[in-house]
N, C-alpha and C positions, 0 to 999 in steps of 0.2 A: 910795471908797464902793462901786463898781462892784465891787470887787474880792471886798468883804466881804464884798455879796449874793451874789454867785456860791458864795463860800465858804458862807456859811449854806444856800447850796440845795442844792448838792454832800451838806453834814453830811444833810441833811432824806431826800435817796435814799439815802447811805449806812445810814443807820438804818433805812430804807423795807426794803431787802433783809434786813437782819436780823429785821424782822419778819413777811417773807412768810415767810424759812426756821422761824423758831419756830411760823409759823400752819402750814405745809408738816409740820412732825415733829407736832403733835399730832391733826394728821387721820392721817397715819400712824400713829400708836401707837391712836388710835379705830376705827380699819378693823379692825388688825390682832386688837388685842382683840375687837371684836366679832364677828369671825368665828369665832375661839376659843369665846369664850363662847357661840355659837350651836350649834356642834358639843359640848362641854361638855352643856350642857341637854340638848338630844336624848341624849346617851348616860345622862343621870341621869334623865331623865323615860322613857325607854324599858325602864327597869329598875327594877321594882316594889320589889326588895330595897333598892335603894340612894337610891330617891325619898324615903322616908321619914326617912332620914340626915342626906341633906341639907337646909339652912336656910338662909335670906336670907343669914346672916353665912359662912356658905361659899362660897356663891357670890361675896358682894364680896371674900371673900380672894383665892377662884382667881384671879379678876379681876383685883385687885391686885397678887397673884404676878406673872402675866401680865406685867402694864404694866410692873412693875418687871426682868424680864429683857427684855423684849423693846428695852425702853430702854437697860439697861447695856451687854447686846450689840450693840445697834445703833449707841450710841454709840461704843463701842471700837472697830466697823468701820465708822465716819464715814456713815453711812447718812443721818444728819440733816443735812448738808454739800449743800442741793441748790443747784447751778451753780458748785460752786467742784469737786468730783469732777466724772469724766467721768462719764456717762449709764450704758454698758456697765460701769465698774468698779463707780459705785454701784450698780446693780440686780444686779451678784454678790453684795455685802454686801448688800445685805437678802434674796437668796433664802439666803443662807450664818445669816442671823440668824434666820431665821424655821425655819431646817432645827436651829437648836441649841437655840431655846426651846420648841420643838414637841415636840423630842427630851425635852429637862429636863421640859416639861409630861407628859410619860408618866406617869415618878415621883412629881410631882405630884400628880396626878390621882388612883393609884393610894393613894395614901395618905391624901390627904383622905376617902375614901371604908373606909379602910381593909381594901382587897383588893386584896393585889398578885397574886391570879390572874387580875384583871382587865388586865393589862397588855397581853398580843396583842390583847385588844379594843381598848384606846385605844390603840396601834401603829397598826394599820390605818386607825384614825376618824383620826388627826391625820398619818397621812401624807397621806392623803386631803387634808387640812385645808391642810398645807402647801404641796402643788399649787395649789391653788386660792387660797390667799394669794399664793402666787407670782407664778400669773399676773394677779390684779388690780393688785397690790402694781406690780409692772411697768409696766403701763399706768400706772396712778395716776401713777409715777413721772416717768414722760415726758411725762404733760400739764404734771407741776409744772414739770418743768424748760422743758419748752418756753413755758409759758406766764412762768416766770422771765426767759427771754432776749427777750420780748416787752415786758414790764415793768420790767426795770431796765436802768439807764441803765450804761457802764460807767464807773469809777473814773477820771478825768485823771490820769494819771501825768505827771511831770517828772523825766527822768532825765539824773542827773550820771556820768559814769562817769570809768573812766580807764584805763591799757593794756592791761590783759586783754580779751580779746573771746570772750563766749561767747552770739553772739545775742541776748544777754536782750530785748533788744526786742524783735525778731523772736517770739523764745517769747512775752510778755505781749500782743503782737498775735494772737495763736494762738489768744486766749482774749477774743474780743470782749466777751463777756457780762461779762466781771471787770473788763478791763485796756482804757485805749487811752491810747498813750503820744504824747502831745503835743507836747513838747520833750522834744530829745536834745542833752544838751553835753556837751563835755570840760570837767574839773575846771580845768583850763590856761587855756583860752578867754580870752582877753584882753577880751572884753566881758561876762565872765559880772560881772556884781553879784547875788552871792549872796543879800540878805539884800530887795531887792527880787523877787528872782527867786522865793524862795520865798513872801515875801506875794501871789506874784498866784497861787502855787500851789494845789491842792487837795490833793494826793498829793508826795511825792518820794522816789524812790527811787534810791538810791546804790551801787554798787558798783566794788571797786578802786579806792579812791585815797585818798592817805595820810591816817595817823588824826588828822594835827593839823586837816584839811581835815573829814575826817568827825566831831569834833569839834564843830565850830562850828557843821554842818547840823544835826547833833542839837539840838544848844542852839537852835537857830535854831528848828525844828520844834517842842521842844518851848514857849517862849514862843510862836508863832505860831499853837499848837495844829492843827497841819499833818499831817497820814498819813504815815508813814516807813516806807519800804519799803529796807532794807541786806540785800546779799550779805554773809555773816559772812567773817572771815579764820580760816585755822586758829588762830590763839590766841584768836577771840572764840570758837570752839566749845569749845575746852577751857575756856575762862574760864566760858564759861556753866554748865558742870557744876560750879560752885562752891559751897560751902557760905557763908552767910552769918552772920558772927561778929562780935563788938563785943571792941573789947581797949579798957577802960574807954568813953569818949567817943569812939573810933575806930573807925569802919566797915571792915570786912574782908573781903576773899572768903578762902575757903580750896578751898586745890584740892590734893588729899591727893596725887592722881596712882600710885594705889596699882594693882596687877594686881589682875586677879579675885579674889574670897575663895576660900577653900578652899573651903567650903560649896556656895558657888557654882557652884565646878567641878566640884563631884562631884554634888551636882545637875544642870547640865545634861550630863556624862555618862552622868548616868542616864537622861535624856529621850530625849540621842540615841541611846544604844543600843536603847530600848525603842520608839522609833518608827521606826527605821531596820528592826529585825525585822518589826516590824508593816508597815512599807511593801515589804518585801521579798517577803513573804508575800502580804499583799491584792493587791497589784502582779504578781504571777507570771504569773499569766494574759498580762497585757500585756505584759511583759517576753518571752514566747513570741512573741506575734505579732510586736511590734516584730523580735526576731531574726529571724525565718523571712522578712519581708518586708524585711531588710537587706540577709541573703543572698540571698532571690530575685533582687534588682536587678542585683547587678553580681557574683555569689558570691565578693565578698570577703571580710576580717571582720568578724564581726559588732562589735566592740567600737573600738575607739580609747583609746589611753593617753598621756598625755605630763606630761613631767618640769613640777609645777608646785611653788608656794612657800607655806607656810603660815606658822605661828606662828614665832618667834625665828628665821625665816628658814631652817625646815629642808626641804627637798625632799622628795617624792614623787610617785610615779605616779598622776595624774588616772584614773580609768574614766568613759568615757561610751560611748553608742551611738554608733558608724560615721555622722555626716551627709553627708561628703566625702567624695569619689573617694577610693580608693588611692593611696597617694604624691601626696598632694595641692602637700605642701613637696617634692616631689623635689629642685628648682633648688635647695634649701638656703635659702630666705630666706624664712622664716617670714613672716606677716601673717593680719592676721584676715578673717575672712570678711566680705565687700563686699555693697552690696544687693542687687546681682545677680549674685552671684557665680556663674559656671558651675560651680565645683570642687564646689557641693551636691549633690546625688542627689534626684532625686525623691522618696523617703520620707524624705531627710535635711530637705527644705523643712517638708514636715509634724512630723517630732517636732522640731525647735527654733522651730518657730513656738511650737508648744506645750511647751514647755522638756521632753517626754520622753525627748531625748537623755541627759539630764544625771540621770535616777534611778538608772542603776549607780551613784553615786557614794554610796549607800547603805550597797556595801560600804567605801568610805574611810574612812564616818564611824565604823562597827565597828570599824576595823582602828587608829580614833585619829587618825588622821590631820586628818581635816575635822570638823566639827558641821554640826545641821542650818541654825546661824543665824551667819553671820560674813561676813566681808567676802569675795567668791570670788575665790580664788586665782589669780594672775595667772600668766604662764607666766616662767624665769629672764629672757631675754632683757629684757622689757619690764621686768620689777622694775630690773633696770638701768638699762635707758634714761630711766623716767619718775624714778626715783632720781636720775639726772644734775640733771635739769631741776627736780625738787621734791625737796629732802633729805626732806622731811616723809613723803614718802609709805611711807617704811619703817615710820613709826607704825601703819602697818594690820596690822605683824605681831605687835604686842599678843597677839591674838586669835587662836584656829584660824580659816582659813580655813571659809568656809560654803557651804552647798547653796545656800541662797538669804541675802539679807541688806537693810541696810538702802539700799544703792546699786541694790541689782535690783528695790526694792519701789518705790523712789521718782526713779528714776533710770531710762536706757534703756539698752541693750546698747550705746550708740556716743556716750555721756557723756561727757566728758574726763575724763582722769587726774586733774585738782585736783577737780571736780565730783563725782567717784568718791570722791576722798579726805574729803572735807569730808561727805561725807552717810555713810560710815564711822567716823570720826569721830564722828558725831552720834551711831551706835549704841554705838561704844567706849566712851564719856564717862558714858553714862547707862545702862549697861547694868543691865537685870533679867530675871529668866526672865519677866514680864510681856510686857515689851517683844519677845521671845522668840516667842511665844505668839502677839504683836499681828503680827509679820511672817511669823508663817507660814498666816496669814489672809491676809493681806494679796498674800501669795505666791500666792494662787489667783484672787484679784480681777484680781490683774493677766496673768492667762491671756487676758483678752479685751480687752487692749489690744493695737494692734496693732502699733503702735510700740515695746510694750516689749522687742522681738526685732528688730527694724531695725538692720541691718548696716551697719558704717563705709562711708562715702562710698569710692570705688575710691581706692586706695590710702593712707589713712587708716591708725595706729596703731589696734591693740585690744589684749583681751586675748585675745581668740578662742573668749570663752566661759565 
């Protein structure tokens, strides 16, 4: 009976948090529009030509318009996610969201009213506009969150795991406000009684250990109506991209397992060539100082090249900025940069904090070699080595290699090889130019984390970049 209650009061906060976040996104989306709308007015009441134009039913459109981008884009870059995103990445998505419907509200604006010479005008009114959404928007943000890790409780976890070790506890203790992990057993454990173990449970969560075991906790969770939290295996990631089909009374997955479409490809070789120029060009300026202040340091050179691996396993020369001494490998035994590694440079510490090392590689993606979004290229050496230890991991060469991708949005620089593969994976399986799009947003969010550049522990495997 004790157990039940506990269980029914667990369910009663876990809903409790879902509901602070839905009352959290619609004051956000209230702020935001009315701020809009308050700049809006002022520019149509301040212009006698265009007051008379407009009408109650234009205003609730713009309005409307409004709520409804600022919501798509906001949702697309998880802006409504408050205490499960970090603080610093979500408040880049909403200054990032409010910079693109502000942007879109120009055209808008200019057309409702029908004069698009009007457009430097509402430029200036809604850059303005967007500043100062920014900085409320901001604030706003950090009282929700903070006032969320005040208010909710976090989730009891129970975790079963089995020989892989990749901190998981450690990580979900990282994250007090979400996760606090309670018990921790081996699948083996000679006292585990599973099926009591999970009735006195709230949460469980399982990773690594065999599927006839993980099997029964499902089944188990789901009669018990219990939270289940599982590390997928590489074949439940591929499985999961399955198409669901009926052959008469027989349920099916279908998993075509096909390459990329033609379509596909030649679309996003159009993307990448047309934003690779574009970042080439806007970028140049930087691209100048970055050199000048590469070679002031140490006047070596400015660049760095090395032999790396993309699609069907074919070779090429990586470009990036110089971050490391010269002859940094001289002893010949390659490894990736360490958290404190001395072989950086002083200007090298700043552009890989901020991944600006790695925008020559601009020209790669011209030359065909890389795209702007794919899993990034690992160096020969290591494709071997993590090759040995995980056959699978050659599946990453599907795909060109990428500028950024789905293991650098969601993953850190010093991830393990399986944890690299599996979040690769996740973008290979389900790919769209959407998905596309969603990480190279997502690619800028994560400029302000600080972790997501933290170098292998000394002496640790990488890729080096």
């Amino acid at each position: 009976m004790e157990t039940g209650a506990r269980a029914a009061g667990e369910k009663k906060r876990i809903r409790f948090r879902y509901i602070y976040r839905h009352i959290c996104s619609v004051i956000m989306i209230l702020v935001a529009v009315s701020m809009f709308l308050y700049a809006w007015l002022d520019y149509v009441f301040g212009h006698s030509h265009t007051g008379h134009l407009i009408g109650r039913g234009s205003i609730i459109l713009s309005s409307i318009l409004y709520m409804i981008l600022f919501y798509v884009i906001g949702n697309f870059l998880h802006i409504f996610r408050i205490g499960i995103e970090r603080i610093a990445k979500q408040t880049a998505g909403m200054i990032m969201t409010l910079i693109i419907t502000d942007l879109t509200e120009i055209l808008i604006s200019a057309a409702i009213i029908n004069d698009f010479g009007s457009i430097l005008d509402f430029t200036w009114r809604y850059a303005l506009l967007c500043i100062c959404q920014s900085v409320f928007m901001a604030v706003l943000m950090f009282f929700m969150f903070s006032l969320y890790k005040r208010l909710i409780k976090p989730i009891p976890v129970t975790m079963i795991y089995g020989e892989y070790g990749n901190d998981l506890e450690l990580k979900m203790n990282l994250i007090p406000q979400n996760y606090q992990v309670e018990t921790s057993i081996h699948y083996d454990d000679p006292s585990l009684d599973l099926p009591s173990l999970i009735e006195k449970s709230v949460s469980v969560l399982i990773y690594d250990v065999p599927a006839e075991f993980e099997h029964t906790v499902i089944k188990l969770c789901f009669e018990k109506d219990r939270r289940l939290y599982a590390v997928p295996k590489i074949a439940d990631i591929i499985l999961k991209s399955s198409e669901n089909i009926n052959v008469m009374d027989t349920p099916l997955y279908l998993n075509r397992n096909l390459e990329m479409s033609l379509p596909h490809r030649i679309a996003k070789r159009f993307i990448d060539i047309v934003l690779s120029i574009l970042g080439l060009i806007v970028l140049s300026p930087l691209f100048l100082v970055i050199a000048i202040a590469v070679k002031a340091e140490d006047k070596g050179p400015v660049f760095f090249t090395q032999e790396r691996v993309t699609r069907k396993g074919k070779h090429f020369r990586i470009i990036k900025f110089r971050s490391m001494i010269v002859d940094a490998e001289k002893d010949g035994s390659p490894r990736a940069a360490g958290m404190k590694d001395e072989r950086i440079t002083k200007v090298g510490k700043v552009i890989r904090k901020y991944r600006m090392d790695e925008l020559p590689q601009f020209i790669n993606i011209i030359a065909g070699d890389m795209s702007i979004v794919g899993p990034r290229p690992e160096r020969i050496e290591n494709v071997e080595m993590y090759t040995r230890d995980i056959p699978e991991f050659i599946y990453r060469q599907k795909v060109k290699a990428g500028l950024t991708g789905f293991a650098q949005v969601y993953g850190k620089y010093n991830t393990t090889a399986l944890d690299k593969l599996k979040l690769d994976l996740m973008y290979i399986t389900n790919y769209s130019l959407i998905l596309d799009l969603q990480i190279i947003f997502e690619t800028v969010k994560i400029l302000f984390q600080k972790d997501s550049s933290e170098g292998f522990p000394d002496g640790d495997a990488g890729n080096g970049g």
